[in-house]
PDB file of the backbone (N, CA, C, O) and the ligand in Angstrom, with CONECT records:
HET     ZN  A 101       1
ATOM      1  N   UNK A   1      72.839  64.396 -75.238  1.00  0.00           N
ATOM      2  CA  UNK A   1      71.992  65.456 -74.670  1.00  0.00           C
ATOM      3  C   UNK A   1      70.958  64.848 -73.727  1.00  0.00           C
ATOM      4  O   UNK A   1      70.515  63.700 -73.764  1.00  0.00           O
ATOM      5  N   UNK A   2      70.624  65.936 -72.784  1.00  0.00           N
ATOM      6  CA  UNK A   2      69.562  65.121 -71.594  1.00  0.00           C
ATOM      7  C   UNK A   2      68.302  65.781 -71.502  1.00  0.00           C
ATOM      8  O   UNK A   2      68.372  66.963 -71.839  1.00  0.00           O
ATOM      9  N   UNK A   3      67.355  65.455 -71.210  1.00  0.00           N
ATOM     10  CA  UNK A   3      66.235  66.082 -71.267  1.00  0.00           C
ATOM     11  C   UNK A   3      66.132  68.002 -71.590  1.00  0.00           C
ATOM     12  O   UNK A   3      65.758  68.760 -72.485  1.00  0.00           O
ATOM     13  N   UNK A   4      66.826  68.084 -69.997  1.00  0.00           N
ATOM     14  CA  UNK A   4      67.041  69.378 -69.913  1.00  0.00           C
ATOM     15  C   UNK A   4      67.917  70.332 -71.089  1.00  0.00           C
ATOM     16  O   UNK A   4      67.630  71.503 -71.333  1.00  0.00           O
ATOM     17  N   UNK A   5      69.030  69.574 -71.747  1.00  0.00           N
ATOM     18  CA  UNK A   5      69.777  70.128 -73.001  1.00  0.00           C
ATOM     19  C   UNK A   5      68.579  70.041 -74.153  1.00  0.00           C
ATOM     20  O   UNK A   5      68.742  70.812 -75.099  1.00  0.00           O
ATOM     21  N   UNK A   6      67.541  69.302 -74.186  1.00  0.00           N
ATOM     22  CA  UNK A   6      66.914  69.495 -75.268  1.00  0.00           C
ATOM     23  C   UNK A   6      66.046  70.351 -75.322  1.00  0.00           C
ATOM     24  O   UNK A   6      65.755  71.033 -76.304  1.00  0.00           O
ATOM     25  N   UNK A   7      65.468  70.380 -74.042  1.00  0.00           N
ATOM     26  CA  UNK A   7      64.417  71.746 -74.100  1.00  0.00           C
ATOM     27  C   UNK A   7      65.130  73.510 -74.042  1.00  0.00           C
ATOM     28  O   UNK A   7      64.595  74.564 -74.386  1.00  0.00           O
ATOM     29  N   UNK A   8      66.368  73.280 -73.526  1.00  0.00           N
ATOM     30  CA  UNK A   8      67.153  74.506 -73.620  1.00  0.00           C
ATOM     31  C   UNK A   8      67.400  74.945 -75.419  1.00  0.00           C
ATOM     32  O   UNK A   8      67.300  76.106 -75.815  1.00  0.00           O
ATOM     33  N   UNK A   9      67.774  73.609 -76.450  1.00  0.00           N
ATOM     34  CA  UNK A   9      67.788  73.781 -77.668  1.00  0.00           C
ATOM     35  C   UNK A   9      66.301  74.415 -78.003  1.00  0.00           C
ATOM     36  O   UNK A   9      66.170  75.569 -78.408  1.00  0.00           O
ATOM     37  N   UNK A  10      65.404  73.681 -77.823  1.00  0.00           N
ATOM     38  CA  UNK A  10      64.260  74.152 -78.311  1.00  0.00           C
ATOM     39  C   UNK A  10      63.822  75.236 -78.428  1.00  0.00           C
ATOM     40  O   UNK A  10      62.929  75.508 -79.230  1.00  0.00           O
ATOM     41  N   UNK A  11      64.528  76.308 -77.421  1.00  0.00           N
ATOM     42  CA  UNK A  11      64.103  77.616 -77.130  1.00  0.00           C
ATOM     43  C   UNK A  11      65.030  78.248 -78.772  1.00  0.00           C
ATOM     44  O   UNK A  11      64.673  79.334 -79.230  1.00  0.00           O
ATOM     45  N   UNK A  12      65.916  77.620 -79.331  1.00  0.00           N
ATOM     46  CA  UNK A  12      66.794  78.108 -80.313  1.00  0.00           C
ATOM     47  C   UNK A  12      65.720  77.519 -81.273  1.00  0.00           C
ATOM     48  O   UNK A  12      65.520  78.353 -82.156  1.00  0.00           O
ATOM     49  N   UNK A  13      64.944  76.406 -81.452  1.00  0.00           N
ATOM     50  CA  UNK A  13      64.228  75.730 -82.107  1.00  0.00           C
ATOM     51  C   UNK A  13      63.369  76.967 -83.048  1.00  0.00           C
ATOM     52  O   UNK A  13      63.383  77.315 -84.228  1.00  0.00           O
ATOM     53  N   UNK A  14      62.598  77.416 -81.736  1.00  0.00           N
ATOM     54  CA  UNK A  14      61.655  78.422 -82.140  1.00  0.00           C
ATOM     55  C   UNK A  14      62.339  79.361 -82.419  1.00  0.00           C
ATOM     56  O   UNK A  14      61.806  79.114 -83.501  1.00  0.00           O
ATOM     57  N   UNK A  15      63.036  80.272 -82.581  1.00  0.00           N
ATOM     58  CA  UNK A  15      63.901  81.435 -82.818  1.00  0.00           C
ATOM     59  C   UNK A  15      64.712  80.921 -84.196  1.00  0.00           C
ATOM     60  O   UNK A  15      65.444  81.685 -84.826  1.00  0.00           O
ATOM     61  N   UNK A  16      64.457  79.378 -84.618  1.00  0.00           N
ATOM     62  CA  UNK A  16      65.080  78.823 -86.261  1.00  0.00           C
ATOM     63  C   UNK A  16      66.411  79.610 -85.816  1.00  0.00           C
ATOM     64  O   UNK A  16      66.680  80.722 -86.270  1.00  0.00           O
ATOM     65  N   UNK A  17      67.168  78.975 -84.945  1.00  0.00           N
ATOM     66  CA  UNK A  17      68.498  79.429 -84.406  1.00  0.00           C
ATOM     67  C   UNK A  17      69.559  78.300 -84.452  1.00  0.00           C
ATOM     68  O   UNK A  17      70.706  78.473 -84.039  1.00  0.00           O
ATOM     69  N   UNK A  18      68.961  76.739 -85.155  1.00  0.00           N
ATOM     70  CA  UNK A  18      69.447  75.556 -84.718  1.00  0.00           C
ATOM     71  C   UNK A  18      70.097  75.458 -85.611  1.00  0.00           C
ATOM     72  O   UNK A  18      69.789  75.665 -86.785  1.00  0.00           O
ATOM     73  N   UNK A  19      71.649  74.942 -84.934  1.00  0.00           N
ATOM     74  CA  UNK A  19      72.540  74.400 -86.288  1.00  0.00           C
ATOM     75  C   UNK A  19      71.804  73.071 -86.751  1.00  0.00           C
ATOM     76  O   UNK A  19      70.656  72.930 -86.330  1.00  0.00           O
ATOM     77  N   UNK A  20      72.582  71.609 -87.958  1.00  0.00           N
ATOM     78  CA  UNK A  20      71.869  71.168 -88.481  1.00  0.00           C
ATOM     79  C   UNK A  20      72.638  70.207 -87.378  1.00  0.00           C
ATOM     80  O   UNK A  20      71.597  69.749 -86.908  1.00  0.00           O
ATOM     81  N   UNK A  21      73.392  69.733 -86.818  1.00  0.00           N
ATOM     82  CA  UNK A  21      73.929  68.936 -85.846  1.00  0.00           C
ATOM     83  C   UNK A  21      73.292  68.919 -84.375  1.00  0.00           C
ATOM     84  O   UNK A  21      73.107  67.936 -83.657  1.00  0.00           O
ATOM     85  N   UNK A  22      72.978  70.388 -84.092  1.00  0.00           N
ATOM     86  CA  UNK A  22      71.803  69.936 -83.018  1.00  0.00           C
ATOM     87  C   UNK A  22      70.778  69.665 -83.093  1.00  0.00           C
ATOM     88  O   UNK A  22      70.112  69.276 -82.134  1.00  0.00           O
ATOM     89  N   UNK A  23      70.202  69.840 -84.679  1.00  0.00           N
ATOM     90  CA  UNK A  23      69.021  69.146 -85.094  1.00  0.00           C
ATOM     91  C   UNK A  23      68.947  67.980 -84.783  1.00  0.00           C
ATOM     92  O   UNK A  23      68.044  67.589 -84.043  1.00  0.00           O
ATOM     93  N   UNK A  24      70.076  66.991 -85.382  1.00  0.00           N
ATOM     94  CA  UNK A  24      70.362  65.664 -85.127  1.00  0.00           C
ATOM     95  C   UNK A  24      70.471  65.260 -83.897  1.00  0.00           C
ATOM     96  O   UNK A  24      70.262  64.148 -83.413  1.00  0.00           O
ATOM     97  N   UNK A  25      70.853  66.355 -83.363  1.00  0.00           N
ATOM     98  CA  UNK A  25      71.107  65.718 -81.985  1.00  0.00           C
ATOM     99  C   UNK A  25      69.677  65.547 -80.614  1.00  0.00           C
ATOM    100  O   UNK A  25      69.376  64.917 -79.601  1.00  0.00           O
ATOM    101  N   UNK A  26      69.300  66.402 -81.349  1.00  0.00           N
ATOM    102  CA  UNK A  26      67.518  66.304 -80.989  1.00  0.00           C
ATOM    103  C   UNK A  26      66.939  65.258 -81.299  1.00  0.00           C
ATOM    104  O   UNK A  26      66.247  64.535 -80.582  1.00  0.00           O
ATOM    105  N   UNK A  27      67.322  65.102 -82.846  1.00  0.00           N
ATOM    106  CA  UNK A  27      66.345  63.929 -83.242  1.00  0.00           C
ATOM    107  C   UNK A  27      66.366  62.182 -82.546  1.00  0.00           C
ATOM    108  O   UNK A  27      65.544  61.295 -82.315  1.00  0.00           O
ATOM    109  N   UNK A  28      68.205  62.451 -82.387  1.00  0.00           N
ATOM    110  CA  UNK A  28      68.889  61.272 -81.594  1.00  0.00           C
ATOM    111  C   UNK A  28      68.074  61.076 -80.258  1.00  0.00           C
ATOM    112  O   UNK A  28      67.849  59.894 -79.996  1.00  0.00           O
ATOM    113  N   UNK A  29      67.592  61.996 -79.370  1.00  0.00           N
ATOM    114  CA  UNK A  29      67.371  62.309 -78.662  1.00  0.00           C
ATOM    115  C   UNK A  29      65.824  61.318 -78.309  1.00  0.00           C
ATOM    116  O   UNK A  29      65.738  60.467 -77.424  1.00  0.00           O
ATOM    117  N   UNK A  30      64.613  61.765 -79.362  1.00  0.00           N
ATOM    118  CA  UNK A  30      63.942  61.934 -79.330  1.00  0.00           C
ATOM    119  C   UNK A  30      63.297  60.540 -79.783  1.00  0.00           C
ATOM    120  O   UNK A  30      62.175  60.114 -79.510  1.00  0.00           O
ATOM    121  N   UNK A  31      64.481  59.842 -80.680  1.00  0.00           N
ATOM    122  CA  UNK A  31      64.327  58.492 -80.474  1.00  0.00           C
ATOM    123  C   UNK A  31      63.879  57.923 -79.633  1.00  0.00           C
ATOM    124  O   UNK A  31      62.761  57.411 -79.574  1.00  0.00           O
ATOM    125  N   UNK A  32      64.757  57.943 -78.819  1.00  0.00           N
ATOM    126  CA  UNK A  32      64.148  57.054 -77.514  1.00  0.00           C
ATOM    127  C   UNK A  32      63.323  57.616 -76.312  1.00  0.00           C
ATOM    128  O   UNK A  32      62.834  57.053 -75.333  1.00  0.00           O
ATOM    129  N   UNK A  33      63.340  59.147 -76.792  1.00  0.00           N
ATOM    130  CA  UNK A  33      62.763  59.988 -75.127  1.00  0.00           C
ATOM    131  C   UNK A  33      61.175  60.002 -75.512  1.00  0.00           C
ATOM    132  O   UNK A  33      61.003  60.761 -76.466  1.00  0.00           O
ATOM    133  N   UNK A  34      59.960  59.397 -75.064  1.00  0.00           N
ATOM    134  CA  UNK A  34      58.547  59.784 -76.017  1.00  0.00           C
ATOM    135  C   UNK A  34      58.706  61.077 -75.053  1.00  0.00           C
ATOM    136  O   UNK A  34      58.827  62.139 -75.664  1.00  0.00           O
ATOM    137  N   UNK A  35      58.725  61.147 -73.646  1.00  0.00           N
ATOM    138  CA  UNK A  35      58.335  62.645 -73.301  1.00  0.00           C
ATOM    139  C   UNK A  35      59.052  63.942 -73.880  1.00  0.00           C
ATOM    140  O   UNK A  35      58.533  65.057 -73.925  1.00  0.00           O
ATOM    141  N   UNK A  36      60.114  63.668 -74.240  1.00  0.00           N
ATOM    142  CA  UNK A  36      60.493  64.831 -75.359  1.00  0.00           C
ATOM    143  C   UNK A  36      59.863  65.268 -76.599  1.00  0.00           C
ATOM    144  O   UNK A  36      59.900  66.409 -77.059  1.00  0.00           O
ATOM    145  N   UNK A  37      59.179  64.071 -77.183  1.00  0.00           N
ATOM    146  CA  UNK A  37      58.832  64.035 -78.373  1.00  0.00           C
ATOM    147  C   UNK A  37      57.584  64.426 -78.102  1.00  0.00           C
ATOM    148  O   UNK A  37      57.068  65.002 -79.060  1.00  0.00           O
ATOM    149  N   UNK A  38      57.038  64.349 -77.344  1.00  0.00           N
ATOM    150  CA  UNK A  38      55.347  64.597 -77.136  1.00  0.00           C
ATOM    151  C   UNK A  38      55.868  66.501 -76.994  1.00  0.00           C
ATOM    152  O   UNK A  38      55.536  67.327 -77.844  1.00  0.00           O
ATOM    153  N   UNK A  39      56.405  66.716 -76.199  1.00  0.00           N
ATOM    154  CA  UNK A  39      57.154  67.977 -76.307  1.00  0.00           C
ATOM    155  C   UNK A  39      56.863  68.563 -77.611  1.00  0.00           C
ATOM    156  O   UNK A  39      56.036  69.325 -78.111  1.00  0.00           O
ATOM    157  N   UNK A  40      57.811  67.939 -77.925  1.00  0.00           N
ATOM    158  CA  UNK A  40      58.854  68.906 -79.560  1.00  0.00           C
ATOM    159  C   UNK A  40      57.640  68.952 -80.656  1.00  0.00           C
ATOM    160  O   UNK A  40      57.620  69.816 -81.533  1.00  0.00           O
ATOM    161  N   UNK A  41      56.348  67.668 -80.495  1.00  0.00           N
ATOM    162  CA  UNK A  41      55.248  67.783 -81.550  1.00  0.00           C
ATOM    163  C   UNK A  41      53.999  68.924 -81.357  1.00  0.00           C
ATOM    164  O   UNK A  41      53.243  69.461 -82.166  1.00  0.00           O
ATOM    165  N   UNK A  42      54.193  69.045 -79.596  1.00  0.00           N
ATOM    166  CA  UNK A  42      53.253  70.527 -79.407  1.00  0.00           C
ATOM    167  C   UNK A  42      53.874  71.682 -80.266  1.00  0.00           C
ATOM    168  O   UNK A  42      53.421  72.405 -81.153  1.00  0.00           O
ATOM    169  N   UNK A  43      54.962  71.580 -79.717  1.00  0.00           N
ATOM    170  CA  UNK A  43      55.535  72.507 -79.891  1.00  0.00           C
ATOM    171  C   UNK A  43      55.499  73.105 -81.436  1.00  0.00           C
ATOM    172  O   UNK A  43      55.195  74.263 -81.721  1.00  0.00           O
ATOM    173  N   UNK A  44      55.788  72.309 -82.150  1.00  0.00           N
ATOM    174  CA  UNK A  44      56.033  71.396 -83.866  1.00  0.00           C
ATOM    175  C   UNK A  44      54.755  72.014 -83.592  1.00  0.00           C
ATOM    176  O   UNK A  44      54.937  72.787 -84.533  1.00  0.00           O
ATOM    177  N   UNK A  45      53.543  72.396 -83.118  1.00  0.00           N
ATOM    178  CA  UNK A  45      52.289  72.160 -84.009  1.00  0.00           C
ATOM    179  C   UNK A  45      52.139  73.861 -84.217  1.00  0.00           C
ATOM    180  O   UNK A  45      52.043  74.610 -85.190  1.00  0.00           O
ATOM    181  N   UNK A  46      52.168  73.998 -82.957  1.00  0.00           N
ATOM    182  CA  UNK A  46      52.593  75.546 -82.063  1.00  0.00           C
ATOM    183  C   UNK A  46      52.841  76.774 -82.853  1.00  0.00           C
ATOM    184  O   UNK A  46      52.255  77.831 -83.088  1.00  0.00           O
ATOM    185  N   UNK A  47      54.315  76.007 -83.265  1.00  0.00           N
ATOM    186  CA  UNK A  47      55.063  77.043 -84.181  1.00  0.00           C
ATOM    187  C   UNK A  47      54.523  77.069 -85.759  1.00  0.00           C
ATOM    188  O   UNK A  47      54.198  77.941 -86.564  1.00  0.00           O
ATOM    189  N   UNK A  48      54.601  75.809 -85.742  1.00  0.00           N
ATOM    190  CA  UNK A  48      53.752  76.104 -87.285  1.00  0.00           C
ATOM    191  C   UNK A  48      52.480  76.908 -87.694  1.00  0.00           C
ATOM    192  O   UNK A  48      52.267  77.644 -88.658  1.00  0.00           O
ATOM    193  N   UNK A  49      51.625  76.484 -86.532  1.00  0.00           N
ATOM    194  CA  UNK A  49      50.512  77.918 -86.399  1.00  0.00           C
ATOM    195  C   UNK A  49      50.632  79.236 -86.322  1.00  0.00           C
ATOM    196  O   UNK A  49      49.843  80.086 -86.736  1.00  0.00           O
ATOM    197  N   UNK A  50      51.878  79.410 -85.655  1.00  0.00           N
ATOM    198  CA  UNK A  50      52.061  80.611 -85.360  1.00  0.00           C
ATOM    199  C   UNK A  50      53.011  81.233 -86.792  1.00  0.00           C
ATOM    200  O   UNK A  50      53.525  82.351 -86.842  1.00  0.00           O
ATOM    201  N   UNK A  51      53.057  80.292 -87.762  1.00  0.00           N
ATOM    202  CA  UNK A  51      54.011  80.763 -88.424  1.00  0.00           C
ATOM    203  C   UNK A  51      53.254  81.134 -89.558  1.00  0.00           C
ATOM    204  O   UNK A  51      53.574  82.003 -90.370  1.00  0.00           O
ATOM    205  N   UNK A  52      51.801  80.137 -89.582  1.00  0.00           N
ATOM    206  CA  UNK A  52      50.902  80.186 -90.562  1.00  0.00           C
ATOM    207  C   UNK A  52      50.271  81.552 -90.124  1.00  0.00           C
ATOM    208  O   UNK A  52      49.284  82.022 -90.690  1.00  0.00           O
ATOM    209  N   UNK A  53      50.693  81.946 -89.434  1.00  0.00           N
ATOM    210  CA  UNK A  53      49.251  83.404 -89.042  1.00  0.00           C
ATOM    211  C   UNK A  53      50.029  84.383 -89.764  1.00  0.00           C
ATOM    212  O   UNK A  53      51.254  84.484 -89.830  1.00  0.00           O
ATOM    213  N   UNK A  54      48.893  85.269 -90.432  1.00  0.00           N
ATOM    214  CA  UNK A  54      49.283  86.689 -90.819  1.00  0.00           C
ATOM    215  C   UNK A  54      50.259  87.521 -89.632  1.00  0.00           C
ATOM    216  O   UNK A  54      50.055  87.577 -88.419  1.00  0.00           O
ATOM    217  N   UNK A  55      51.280  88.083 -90.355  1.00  0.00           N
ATOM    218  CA  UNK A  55      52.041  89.393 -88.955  1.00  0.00           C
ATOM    219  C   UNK A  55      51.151  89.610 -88.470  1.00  0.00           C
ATOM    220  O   UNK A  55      50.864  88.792 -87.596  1.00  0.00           O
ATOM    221  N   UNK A  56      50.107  90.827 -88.679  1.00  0.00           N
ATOM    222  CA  UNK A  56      49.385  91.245 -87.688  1.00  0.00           C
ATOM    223  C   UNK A  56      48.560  90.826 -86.607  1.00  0.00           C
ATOM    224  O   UNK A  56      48.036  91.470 -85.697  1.00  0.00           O
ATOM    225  N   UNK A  57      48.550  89.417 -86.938  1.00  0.00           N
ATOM    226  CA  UNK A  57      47.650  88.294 -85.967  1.00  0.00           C
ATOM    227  C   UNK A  57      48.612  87.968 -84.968  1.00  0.00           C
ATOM    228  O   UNK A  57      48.286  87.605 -83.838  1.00  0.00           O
ATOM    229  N   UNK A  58      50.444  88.155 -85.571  1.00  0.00           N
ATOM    230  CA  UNK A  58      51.666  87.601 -84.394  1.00  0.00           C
ATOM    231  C   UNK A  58      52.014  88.160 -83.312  1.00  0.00           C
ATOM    232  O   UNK A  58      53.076  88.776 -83.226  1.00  0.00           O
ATOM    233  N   UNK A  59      51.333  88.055 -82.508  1.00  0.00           N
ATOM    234  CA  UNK A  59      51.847  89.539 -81.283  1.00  0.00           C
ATOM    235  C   UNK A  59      52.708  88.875 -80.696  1.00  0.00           C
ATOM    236  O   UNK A  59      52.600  87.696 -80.359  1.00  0.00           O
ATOM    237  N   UNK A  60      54.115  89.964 -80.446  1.00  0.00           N
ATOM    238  CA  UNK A  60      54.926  89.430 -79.240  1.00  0.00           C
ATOM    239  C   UNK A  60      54.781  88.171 -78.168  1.00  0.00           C
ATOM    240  O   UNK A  60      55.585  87.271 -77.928  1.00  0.00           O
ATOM    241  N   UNK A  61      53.650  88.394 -77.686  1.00  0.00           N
ATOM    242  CA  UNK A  61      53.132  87.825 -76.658  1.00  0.00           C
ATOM    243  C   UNK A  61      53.591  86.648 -76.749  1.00  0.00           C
ATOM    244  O   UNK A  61      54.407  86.182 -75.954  1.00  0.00           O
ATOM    245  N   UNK A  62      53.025  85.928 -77.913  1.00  0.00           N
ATOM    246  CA  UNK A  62      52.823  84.210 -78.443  1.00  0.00           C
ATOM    247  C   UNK A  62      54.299  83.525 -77.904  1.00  0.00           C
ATOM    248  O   UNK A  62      54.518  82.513 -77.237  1.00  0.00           O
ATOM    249  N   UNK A  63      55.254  84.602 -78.537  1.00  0.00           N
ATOM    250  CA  UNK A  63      56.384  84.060 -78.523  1.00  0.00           C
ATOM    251  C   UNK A  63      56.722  84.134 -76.873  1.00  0.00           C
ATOM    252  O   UNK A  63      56.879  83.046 -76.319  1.00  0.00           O
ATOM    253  N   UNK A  64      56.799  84.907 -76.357  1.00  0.00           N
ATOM    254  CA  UNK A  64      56.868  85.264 -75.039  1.00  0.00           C
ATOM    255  C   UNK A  64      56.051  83.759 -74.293  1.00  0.00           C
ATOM    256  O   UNK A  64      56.685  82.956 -73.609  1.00  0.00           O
ATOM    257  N   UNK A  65      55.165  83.677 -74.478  1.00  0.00           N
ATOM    258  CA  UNK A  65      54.406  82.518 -74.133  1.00  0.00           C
ATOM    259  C   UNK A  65      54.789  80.977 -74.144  1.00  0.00           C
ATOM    260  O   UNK A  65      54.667  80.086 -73.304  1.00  0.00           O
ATOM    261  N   UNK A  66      55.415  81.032 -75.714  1.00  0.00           N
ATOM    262  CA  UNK A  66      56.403  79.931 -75.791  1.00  0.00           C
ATOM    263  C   UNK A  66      57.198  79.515 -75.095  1.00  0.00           C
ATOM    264  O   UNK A  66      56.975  78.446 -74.526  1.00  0.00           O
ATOM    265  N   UNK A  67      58.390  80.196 -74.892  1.00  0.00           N
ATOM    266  CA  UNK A  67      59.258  80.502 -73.811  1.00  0.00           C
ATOM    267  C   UNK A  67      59.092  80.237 -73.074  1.00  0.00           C
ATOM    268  O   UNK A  67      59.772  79.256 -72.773  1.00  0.00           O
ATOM    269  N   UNK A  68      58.148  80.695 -72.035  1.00  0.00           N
ATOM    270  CA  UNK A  68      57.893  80.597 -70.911  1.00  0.00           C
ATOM    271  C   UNK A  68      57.367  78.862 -70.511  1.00  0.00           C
ATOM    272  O   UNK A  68      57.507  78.321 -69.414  1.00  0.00           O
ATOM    273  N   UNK A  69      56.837  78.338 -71.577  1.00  0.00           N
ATOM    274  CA  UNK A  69      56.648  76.907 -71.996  1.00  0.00           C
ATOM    275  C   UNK A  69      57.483  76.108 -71.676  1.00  0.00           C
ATOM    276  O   UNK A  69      57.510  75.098 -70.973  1.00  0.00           O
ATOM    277  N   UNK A  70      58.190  76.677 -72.283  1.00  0.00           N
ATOM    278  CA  UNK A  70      59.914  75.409 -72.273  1.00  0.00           C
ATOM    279  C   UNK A  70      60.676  75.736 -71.188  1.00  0.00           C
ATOM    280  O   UNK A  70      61.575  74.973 -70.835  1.00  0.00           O
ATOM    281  N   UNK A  71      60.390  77.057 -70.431  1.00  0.00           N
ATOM    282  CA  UNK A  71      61.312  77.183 -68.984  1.00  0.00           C
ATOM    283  C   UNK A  71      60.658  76.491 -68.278  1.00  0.00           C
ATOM    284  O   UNK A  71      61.217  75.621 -67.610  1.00  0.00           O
ATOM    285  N   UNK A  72      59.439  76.656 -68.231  1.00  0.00           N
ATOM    286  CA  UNK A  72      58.873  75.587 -67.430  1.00  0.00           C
ATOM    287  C   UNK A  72      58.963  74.413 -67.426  1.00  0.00           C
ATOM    288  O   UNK A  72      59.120  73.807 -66.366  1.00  0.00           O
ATOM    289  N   UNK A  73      58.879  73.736 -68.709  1.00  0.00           N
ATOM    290  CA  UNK A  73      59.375  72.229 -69.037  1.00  0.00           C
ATOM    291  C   UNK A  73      60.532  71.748 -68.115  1.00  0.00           C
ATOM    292  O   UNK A  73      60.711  70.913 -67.228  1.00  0.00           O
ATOM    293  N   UNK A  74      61.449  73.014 -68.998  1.00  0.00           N
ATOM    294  CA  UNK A  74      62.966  72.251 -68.645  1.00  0.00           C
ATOM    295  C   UNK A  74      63.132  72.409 -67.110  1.00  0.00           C
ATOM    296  O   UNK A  74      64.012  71.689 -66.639  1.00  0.00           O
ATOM    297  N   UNK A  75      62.460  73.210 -66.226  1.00  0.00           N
ATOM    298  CA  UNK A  75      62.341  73.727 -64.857  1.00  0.00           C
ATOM    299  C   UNK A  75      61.973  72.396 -64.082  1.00  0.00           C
ATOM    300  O   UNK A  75      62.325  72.136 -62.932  1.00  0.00           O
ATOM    301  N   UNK A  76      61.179  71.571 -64.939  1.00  0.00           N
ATOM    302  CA  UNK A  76      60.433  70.139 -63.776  1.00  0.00           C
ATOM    303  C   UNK A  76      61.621  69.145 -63.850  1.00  0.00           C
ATOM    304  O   UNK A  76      62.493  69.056 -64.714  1.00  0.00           O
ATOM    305  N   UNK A  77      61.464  68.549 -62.921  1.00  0.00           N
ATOM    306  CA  UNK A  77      62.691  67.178 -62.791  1.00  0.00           C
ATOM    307  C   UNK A  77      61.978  65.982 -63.732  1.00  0.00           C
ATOM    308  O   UNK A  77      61.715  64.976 -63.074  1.00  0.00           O
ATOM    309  N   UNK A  78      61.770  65.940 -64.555  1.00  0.00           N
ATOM    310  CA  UNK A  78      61.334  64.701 -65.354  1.00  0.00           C
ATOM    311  C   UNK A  78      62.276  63.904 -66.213  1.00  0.00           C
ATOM    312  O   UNK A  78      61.839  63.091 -67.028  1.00  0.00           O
ATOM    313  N   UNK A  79      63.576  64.124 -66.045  1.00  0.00           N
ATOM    314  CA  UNK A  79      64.589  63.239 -66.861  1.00  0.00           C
ATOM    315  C   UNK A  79      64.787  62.011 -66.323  1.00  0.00           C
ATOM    316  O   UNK A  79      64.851  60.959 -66.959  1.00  0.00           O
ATOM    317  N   UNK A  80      64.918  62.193 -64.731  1.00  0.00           N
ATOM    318  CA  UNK A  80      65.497  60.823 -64.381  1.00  0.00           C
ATOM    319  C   UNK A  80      66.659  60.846 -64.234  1.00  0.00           C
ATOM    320  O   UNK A  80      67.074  59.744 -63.873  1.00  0.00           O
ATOM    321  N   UNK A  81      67.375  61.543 -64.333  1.00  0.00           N
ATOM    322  CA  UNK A  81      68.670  61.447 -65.199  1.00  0.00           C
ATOM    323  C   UNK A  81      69.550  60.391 -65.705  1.00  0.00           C
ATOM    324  O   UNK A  81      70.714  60.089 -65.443  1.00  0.00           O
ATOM    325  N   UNK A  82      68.584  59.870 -66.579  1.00  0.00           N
ATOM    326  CA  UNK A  82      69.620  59.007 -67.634  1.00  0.00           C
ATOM    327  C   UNK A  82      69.117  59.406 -68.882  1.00  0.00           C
ATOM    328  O   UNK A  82      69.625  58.978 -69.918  1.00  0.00           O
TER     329      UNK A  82
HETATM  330 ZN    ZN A 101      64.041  63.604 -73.128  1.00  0.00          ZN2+
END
């Protein structure tokens, strides 16, 4: 997987949509990528907040917001491609 395949997973990340093989395959990933990982730990912090909040505190929005996070991510040329 390449930069861009991981942040496309991620969007499944948050939606807890991930099989347990693209888990791995993230994690493989993330080994060696720190800018992914600096990624996936916002993100990691993100969701967990958002998961810790009461429903009524969860508005649409957040998630909407997320999203829009990781299109953007995956939108910049920062892989290199290797
Ligand atoms: Zn990466």
């Amino acid at each position: 997987m390449n930069c861009r395949e991981i942040f496309e997973a991620l969007s499944e990340f948050i939606d807890e949509d991930l099989s347990t093989s693209t888990c791995n395959e993230i994690q493989r990933h993330l080994d060696h990528c720190q800018n992914c990982r600096i990624v996936v730990n916002t993100l990691r912090k993100t969701v967990t907040l958002y998961h810790s909040l009461p429903p009524k505190v969860m508005p649409g929005e957040v998630r909407t917001r997320l999203h829009r996070v990781i299109s953007i991510e995956s939108s910049r040329d920062h892989d290199g491609g290797s």
